[in-house]
C-alpha positions as CSV (number, residue, x, y, z in Angstrom):
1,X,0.0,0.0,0.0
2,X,1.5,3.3,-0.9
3,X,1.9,6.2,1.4
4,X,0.3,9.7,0.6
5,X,4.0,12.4,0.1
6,X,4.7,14.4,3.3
7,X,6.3,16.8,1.1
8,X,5.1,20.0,0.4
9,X,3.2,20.1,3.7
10,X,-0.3,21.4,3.9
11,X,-0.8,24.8,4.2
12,X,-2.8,26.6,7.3
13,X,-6.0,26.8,6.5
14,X,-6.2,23.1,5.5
15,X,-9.2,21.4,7.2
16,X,-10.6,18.1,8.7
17,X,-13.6,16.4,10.1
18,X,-15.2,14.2,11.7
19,X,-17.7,11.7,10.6
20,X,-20.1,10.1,13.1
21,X,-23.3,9.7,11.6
22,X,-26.6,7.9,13.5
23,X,-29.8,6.6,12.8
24,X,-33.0,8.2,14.9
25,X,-36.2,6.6,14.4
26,X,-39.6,8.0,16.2
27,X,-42.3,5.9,18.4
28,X,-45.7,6.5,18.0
29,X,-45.7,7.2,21.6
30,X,-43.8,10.1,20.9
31,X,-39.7,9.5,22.2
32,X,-37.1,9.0,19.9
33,X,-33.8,6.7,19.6
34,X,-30.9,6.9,18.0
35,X,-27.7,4.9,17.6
36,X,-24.5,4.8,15.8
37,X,-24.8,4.1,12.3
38,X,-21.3,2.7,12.1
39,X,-19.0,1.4,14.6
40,X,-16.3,3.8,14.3
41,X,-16.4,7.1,13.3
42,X,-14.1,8.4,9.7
43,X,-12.5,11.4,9.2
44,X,-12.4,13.6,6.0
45,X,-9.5,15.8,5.0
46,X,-9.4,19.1,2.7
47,X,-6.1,19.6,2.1
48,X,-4.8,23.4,0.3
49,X,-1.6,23.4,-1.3
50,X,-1.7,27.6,-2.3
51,X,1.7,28.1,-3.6
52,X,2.9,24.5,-5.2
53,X,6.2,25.1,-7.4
54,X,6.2,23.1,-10.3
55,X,8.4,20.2,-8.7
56,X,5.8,19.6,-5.9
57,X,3.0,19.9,-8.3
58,X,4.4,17.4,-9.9
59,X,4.9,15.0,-6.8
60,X,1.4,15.6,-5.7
61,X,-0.2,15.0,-9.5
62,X,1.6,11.6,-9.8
63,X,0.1,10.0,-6.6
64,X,-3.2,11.1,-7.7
65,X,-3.3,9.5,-11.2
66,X,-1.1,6.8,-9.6
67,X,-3.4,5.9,-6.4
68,X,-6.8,7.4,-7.8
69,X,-9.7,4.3,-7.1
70,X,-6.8,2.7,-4.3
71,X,-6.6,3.3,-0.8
72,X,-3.2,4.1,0.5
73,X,-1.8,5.6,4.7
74,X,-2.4,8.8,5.3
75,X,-1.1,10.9,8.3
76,X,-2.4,14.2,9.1
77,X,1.0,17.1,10.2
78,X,-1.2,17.8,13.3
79,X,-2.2,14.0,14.0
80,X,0.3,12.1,13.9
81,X,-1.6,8.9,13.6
82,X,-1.9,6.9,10.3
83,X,-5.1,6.4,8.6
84,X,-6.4,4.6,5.2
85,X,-8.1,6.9,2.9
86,X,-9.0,7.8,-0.3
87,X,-9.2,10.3,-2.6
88,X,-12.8,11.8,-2.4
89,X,-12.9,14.0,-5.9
90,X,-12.0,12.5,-9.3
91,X,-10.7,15.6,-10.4
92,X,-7.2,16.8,-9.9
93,X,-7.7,20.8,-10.8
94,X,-4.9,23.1,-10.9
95,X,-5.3,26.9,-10.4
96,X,-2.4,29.0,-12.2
97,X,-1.0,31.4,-9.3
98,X,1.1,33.2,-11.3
99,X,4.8,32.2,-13.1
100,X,6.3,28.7,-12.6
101,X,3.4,28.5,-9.2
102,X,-0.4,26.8,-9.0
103,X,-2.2,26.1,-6.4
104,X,-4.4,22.7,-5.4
105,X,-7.2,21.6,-3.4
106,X,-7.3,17.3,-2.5
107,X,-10.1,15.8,-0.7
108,X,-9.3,12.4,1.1
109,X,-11.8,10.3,3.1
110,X,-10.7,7.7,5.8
111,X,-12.1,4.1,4.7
């Protein structure tokens, strides 16, 4: 299983969450329950890559087309714990900064 780069790092402003759906069904009587709807809760990650020089864009463009429909280890800079995700988007889309920079937004999903 291949592991997501560490390098460029995320910028600030980068985001996660968690995931902890549950299921509520009504009585007739009037109370309602819920419960988990899974056993563990996932995590999704937005990460923002504003100023990517070519190199890096390069690195980060590669593991996309390379891992895109896979799962592959994960660790979030502020974690520090490994997690298997995937890529949440099917598009990798590249916004021109300005000379020889881009910027990127990936979306990954904890399976």
């Amino acid at each position: 299983m291949n592991t997501y780069p560490n390098f460029p790092k995320p910028a600030v402003g980068s985001s996660h969450s968690i995931i902890n759906p549950t299921l509520r069904s009504q009585s007739e009587a009037g109370y309602t329950t819920s419960r988990k709807k899974y056993t563990r809760a996932k995590r999704e990650y937005s990460l923002d890559y504003p100023l990517l020089t070519m190199e890096q864009l390069a690195i980060l463009e590669s593991f996309f087309n390379e891992n895109q429909g896979r799962s592959f280890k994960f660790t979030h800079p502020l974690e520090n714990v490994e997690r298997i995700c995937i890529f949440a988007m099917d598009k990798f889309s590249i916004s021109d900064n300005f000379s020889n920079h881009c910027s990127v937004k990936i979306d990954l999903v904890e399976v």
